[in-house]
Each structure stands twice: as structure tokens, then as C-alpha cells.
N, C-alpha and C positions, 0 to 999 in steps of 0.2 A: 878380651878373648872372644872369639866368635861365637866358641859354645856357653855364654855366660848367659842365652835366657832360652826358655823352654823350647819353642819353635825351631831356635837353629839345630838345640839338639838332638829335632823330632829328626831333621832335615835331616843329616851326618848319621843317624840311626837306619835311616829311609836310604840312603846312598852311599852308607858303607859296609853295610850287614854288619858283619862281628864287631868289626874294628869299632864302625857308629856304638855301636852295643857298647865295647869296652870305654869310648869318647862317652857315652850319655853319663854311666855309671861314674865318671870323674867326676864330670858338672854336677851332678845332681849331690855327690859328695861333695864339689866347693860351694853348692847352696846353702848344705846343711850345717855345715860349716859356717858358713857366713849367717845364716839363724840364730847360730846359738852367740857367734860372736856380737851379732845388736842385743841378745837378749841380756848377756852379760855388760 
């Protein structure tokens, strides 16, 4: 996925207004997600 590391999502944040907005909030949801899944 493009939005899978921090930067792209700044980017997509930075050149989509809302939508980037609604795009980071996904990523940063399949981060956290994927945090808890290695911590398990």
C-alpha cells in the first residue's frame, strides 16, 4: 500500500485535505493494528 509508512501519509494528508485526513486516519489504524498484531 502506498499509505503503509508515515511520510506518504503526511504527503496524501498534504494533497488531499479531507480525504488525505480520512486516507492518514486508515494508515495510522492499520499501524496500530499491526503493533498489537507483533506484540501478540
Amino acid at each position: 500500500l502506498p499509505g503503509s509508512q508515515y511520510p506518504s501519509a503526511t504527503a496524501v494528508e498534504c494533497c488531499e485535505g479531507e480525504n488525505g485526513m480520512v486516507t492518514s486516519a486508515k494508515v495510522i489504524t492499520a499501524q496500530i493494528a499491526h503493533a498489537h498484531w507483533k506484540i501478540l
